[in-house]
C-alpha positions as CSV (number, residue, x, y, z in Angstrom):
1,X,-32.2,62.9,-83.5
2,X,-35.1,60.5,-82.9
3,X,-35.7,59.1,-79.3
4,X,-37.8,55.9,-79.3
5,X,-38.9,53.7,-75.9
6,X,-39.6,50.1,-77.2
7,X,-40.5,47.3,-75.1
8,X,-38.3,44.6,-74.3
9,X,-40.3,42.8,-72.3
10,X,-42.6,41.0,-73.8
11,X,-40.2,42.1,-76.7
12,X,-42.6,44.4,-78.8
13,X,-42.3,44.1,-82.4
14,X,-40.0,47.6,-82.6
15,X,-37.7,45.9,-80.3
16,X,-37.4,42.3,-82.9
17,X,-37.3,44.2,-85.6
18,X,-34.0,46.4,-84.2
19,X,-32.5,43.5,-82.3
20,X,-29.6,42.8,-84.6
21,X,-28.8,47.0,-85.2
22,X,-28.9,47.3,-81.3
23,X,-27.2,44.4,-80.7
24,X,-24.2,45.3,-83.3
25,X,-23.8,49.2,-81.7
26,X,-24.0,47.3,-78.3
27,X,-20.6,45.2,-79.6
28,X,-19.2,47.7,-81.0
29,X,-19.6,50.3,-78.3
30,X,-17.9,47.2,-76.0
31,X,-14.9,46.8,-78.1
32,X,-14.5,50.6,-78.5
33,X,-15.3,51.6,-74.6
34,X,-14.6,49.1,-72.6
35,X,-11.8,47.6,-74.7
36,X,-13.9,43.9,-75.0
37,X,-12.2,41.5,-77.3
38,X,-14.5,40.6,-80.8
39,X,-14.3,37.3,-79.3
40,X,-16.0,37.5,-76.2
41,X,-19.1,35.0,-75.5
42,X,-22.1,36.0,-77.0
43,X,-25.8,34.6,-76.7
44,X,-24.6,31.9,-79.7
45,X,-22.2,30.5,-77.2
46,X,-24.4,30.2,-73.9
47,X,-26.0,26.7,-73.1
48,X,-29.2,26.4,-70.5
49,X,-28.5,22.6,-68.9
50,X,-31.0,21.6,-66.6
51,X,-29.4,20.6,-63.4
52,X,-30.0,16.8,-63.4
53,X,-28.0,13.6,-63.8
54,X,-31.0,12.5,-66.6
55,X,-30.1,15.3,-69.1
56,X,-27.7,14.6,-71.3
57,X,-26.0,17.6,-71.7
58,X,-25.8,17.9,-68.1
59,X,-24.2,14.5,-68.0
60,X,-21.9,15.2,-71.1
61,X,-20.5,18.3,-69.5
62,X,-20.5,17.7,-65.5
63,X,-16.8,16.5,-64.9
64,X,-15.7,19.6,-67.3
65,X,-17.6,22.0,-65.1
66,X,-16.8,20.1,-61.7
67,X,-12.9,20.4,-63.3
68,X,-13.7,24.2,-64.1
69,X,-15.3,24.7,-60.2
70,X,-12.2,23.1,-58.8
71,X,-9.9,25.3,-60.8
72,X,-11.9,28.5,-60.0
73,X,-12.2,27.7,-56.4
74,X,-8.8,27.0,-55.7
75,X,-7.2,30.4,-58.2
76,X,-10.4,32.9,-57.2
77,X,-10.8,31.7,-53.1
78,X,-7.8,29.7,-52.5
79,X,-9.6,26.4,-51.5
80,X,-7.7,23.4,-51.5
81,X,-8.3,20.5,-53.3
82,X,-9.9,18.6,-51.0
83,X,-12.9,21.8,-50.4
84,X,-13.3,21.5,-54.2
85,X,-13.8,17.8,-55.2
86,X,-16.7,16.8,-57.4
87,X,-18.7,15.8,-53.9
88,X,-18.5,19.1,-53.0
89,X,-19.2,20.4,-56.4
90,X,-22.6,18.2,-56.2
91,X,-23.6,19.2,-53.1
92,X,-23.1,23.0,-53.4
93,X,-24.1,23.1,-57.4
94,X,-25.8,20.5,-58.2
95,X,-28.0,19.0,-55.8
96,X,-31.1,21.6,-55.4
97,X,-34.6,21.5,-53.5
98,X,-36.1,23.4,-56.7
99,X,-38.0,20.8,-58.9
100,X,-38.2,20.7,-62.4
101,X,-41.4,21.9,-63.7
102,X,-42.8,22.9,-67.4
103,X,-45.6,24.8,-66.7
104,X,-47.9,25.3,-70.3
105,X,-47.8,29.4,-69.5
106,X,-44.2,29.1,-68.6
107,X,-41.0,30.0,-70.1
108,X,-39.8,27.0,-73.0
109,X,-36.7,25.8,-70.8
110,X,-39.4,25.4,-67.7
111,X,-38.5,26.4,-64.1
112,X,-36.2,24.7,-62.1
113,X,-32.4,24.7,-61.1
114,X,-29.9,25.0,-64.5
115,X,-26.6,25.6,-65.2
116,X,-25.8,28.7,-67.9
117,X,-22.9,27.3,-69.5
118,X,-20.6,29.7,-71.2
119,X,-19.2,28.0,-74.3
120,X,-15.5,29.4,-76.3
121,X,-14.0,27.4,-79.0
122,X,-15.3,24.1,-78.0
123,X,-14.6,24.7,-74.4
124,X,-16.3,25.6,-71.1
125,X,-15.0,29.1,-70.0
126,X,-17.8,30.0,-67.2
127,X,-21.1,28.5,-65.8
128,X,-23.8,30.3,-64.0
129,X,-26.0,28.1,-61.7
130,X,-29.7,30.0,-61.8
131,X,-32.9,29.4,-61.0
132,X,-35.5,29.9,-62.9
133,X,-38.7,30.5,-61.1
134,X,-42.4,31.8,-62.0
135,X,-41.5,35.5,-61.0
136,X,-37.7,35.8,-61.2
137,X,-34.2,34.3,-62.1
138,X,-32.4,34.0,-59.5
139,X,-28.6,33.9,-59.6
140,X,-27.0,31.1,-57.3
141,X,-23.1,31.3,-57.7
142,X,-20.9,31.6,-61.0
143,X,-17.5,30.1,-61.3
144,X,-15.4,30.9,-64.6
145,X,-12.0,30.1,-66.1
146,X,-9.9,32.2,-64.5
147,X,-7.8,32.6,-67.6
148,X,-10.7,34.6,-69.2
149,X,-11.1,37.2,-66.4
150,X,-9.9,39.4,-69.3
151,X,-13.7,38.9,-70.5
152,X,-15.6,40.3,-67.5
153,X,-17.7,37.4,-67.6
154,X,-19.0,37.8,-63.9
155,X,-20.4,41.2,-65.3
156,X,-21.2,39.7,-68.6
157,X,-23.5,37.5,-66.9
158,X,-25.1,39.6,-64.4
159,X,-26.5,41.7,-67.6
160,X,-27.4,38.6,-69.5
């Protein structure tokens, strides 16, 4: 048996060059342990949207993820309808004092307010709202499908 510690972050060139092994005992070890389906959401299947009406991807997905926040709200915390609408979705998701920024030293996607959009077969299944800042991500609230809680996605996330 051979131990190795290899960076991860910065990813040294050990960890790049085991990515995919790890990554396919990491699955595998899922499905065996904790029973994961071979379907659930993987890094292929995870959109970064900036949070603004200007993006187009944002603006392409927002009434599928205010319809998604409604349907979470209402199953996960019992709101009603009305505690839910896309107003409230705006104001509590959407609308942020973070502004967007794409520092030169900075990560590719820049820092600011996005939405982690968790894709399955064409459809939105979760979204985590983060914020990505110079020294930390910081996550704000995630709302998911609650026909999928069989996927763990709340935990799913957190490690992501």
């Amino acid at each position: 048996l051979k131990v190795r510690v290899v960076r991860s972050s910065p990813p040294s060139s050990q960890f790049k060059a085991t990515f995919q092994e790890s990554y396919q005992i990491y699955k595998r070890y899922q499905m065996v342990i904790h029973k994961d389906p071979p379907d659930k959401p993987t890094i292929n299947q995870v959109r970064l949207v900036p949070v603004s009406f200007e993006d187009p991807q944002f603006k392409s997905s927002f009434n599928k993820s205010a319809t998604l926040f409604a349907k979470y709200q209402m199953a996960v915390h019992k709101d009603t309808p009305s505690e839910c609408g896309e107003n409230e979705f705006t104001r509590f998701l959407c609308d942020s004092p973070l502004e967007a920024e794409n520092a030169p030293n900075g990560p590719e996607c820049g820092y600011g307010s996005f939405h982690q959009q968790y894709w399955l077969d064409g459809k939105i299944i979760a979204v985590g709202v983060i914020d990505i800042l110079p020294y930390c991500v910081s996550s704000v609230y995630l709302y998911y499908d609650p026909d999928y809680s069989f996927l763990s996605l709340g935990v799913y996330s957190a490690l992501r």
